[in-house]
N, C-alpha and C positions, 0 to 999 in steps of 0.2 A: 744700615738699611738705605738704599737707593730711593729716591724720591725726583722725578724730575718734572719740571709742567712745561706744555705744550697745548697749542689753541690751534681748533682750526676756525679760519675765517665762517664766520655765520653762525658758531657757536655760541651757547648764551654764556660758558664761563670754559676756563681753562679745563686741562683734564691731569691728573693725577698721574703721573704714570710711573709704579709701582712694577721692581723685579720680585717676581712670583717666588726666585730660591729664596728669598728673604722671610716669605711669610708661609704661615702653618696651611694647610692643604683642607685640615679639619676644618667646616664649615663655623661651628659656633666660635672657634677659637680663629680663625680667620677673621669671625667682622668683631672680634670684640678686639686685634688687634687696627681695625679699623675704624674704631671706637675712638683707641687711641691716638690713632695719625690724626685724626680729625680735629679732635682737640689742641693736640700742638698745633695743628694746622690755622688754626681759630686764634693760639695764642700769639701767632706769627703775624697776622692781619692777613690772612687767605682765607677766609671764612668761607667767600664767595664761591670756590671750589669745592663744586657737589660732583662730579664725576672721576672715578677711579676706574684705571685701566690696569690689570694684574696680567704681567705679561714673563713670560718664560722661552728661551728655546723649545722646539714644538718636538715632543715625546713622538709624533706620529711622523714617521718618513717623508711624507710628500708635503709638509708643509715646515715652514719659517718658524713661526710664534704659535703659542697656545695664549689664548686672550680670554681673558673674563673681566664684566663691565659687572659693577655695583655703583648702583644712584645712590647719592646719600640724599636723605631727606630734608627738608627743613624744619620737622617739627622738633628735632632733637640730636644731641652729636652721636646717639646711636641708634639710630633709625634710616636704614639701609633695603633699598628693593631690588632684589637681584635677579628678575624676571626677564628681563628684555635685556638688549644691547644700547649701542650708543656707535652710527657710522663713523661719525667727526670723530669720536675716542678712539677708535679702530685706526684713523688717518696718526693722529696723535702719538699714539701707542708704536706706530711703527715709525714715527720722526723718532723720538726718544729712543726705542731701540737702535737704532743704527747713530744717533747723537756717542751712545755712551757704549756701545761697541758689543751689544747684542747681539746682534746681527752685520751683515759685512756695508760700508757704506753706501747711501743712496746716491744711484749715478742713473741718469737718462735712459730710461727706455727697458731698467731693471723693477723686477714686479716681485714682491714681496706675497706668501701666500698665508693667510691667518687661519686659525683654526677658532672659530669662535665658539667658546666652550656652554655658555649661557642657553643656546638654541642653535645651535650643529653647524651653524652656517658657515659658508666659505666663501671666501672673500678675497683674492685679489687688487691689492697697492699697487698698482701699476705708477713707478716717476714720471713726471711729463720733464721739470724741470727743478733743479735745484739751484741753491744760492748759500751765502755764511748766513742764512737766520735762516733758513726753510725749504721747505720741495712742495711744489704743486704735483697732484695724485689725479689719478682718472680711478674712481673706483669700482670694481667688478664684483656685483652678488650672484654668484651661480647656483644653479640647482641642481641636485647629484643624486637621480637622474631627473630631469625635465619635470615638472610640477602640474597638473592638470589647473589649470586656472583656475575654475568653479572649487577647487579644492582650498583655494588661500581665503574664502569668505568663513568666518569665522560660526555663522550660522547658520550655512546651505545656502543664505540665496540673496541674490546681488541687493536687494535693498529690505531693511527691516523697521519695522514702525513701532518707533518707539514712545511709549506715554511719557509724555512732560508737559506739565503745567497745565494740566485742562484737555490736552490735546494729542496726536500723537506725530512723531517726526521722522521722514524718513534717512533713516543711517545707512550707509554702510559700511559694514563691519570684515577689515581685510587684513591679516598675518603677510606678511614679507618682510622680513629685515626685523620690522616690530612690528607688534598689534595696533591697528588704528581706527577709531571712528571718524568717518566722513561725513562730513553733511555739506549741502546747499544752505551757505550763508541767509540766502533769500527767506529761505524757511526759520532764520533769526530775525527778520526785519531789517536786514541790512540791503541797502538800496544801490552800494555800486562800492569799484576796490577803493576812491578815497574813506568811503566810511566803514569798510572792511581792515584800512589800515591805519584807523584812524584808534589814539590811545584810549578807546571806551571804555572802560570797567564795567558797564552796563554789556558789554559783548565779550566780554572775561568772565563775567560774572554768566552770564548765560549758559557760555561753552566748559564751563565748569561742572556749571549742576547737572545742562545735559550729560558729561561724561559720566556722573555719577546715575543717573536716569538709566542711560548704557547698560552700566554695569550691575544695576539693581533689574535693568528687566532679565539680564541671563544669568540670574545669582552668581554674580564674580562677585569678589571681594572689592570695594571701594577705597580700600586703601591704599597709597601707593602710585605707581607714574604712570602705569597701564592697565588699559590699551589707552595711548593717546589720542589725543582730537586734531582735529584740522578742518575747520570751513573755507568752502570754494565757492569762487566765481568764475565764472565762464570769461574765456578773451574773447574780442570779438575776432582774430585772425585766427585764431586756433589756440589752445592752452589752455591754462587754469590760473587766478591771482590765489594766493592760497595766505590763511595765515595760522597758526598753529600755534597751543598752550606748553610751554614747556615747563619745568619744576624750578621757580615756583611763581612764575611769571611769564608774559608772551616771550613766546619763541621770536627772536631777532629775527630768521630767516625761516625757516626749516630744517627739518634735525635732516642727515642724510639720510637716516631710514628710513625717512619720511616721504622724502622723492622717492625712493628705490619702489618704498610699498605705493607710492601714485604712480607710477611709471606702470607697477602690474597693473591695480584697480582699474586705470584707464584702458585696458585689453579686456575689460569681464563687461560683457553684454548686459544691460540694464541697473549696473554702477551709478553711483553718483558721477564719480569722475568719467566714467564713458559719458554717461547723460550730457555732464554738463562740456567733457571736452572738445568736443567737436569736431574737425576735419583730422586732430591728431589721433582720434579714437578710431577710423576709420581701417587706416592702414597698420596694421600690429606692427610694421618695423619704424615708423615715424616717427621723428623726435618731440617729445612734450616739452613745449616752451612753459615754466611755470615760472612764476613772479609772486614775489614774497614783499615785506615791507622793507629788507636788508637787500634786494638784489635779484637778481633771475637766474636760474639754473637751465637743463638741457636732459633729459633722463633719457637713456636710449633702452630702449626693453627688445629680445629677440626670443619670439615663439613660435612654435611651428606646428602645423596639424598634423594629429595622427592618424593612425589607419581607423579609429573611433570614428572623428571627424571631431574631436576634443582639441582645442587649442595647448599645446603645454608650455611653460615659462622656462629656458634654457638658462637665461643670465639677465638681468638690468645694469645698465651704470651709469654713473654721472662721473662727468671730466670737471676740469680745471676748478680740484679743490685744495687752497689753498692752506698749508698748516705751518705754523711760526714757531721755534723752540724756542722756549725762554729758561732753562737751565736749570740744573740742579738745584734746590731744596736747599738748606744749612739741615745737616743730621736731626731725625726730629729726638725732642728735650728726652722723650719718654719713650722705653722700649716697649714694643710689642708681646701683650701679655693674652696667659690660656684662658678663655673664659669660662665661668664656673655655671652649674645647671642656675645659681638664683640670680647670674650678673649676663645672660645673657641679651644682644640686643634685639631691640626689636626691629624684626625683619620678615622680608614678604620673599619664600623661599624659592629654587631654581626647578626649572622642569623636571619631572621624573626621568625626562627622554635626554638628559644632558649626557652626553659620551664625549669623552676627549677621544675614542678612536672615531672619528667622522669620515663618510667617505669621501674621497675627492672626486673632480672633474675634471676634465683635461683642461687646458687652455683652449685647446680648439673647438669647444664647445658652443 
């Protein structure tokens, strides 16, 4: 069994990256063979490696890789949420492939197309640049066809007021890449970006229980890594400072899915992120300057109006993402085993809408 780890820069840990012929296709007997990697994995001293990217030559014609992302938890070595994606594992996932000869090698200006199995998405690795430890990626999330903006709010409508603690906050709640909830930091008590990225566990602890407030006012389940959080401040030139909860501690930077889903949010009309970003929100093709506590990104998002007078979402992307391979794995101790209906793990399961035949979009899109 192939096992190789690769990071991309702003990640909060390495990513797993795991050839799909290796392991069983059957879902309970997939994570309970994920069960076991994790374990050796732990026995090895990689504990810290909570993300797994399960990758294959792509069954479907017009794409590269078939890719499915499982978060492993940290309350337990089998406790596994297989909901959402992971951008940076997606970058990862396709270093590693072409490392170990999945795929044909990364050369400059060659674009890799994923099929992300998880939630349909398609995805474009575009190279910018490679080197002997890595390749910087510009990465492309398209939409197959075009997306009606008002359509990625997860509740109908650009901001939702949610009860917490006495009071209620306005969220919102936006699907792209992954599910996230937004808020205006301000509406935390937070008074400006050094004490937005400043290490408070008193604003950890907040945007925690709000998460959970979230998902207890739309009866979701509270289990698990979604929908994520992220509080904003506003720049004063234009942009957003942003800092965001990852599993199982603050997000170093921002996940990529995270800009991709800010990059829409900032095109939907009475948004937190339209609200708060300003001269970037204005113009639908303008780059969003966003700044994290690890660094500053660039999202470019491209929509266009219809004969409605509906804006729709074609593609977003963020450039110059860095991802470092750090190599093969030593064979893990323990093979991968079926799991049984009383030794299943627990796990937070995948869309009913998951198709590995997804449509594609051109490049020209």
């Amino acid at each position: 069994m192939s096992v190789s780890l690769a990071r991309a820069h702003g990640a909060p840990c390495p990513t797993a990256v795991l050839d799909g012929r290796d392991f069983p296709e059957d879902e309970p007997a997939l994570l309970r063979a994920l069960t076991d990697l994790r374990t050796d994995l732990c026995g090895q001293g990689a504990g810290d490696v909570l993300k797994n990217a399960i990758v294959r030559p792509s069954r479907h014609p017009l794409f590269d890789l078939d890719y499915r992302f499982v978060q492993s938890l940290p309350q337990s070595h089998d406790s596994f949420d297989l909901r959402g994606s992971c951008g940076h594992s997606i970058l990862a996932a396709v270093e590693a492939a072409a490392r170990t000869g999945m795929i044909q090698p990364l050369v400059p200006g060659c674009r890799v197309r994923v099929n992300v199995l998880n939630n349909g998405d398609n995805v474009v690795c575009e190279t910018e640049e490679t080197s002997d430890g890595g390749t910087r990626f510009t990465a492309h999330f398209l939409c197959s066809p075009p997306l009606k903006l008002p359509e990625l709010l997860m509740t109908g409508e650009p901001v939702t007021h949610v009860p917490f603690e006495g009071r209620t906050v306005p969220v919102s709640m936006v699907s792209m890449g992954n599910p996230y909830a937004f808020v205006d930091a301000s509406d935390l008590g937070v008074t400006g970006p050094e004490a937005l990225f400043a290490d408070d566990p008193r604003l950890f602890t907040a945007m925690t229980r709000l998460r959970i407030a979230v998902c207890e006012s739309q009866g979701w389940d509270t289990f698990g890594a979604f929908p994520k959080i992220a509080a904003l401040l506003p720049q004063e030139s234009g942009g957003l400072f942003v800092r965001a909860v990852s599993v199982p501690s603050w997000h170093p930077t921002v996940a990529l899915t995270g800009a991709i889903c800010l990059g829409a949010a900032a095109g939907i009309a009475g948004s937190v992120p339209w609200s708060l970003a300003g001269r970037a929100a204005q113009d639908p093709d303008a780059l969003l300057p966003v700044r994290t506590p690890g660094g500053s990104v660039r999202v470019a998002a491209r929509s266009t109006r219809g004969p409605d007078g509906v804006r729709r979402l074609a593609w977003v992307s963020v450039a110059e993402k860095q991802v470092e391979y750090q190599g093969l794995l030593p064979r893990p101790r323990t093979a991968p085993r079926l799991a049984t209906a009383a030794s299943r793990p627990s796990v937070l399961a995948t869309s009913d809408h998951t198709s590995e035949e997804t449509p594609w979009v051109p490049l020209t899109a």
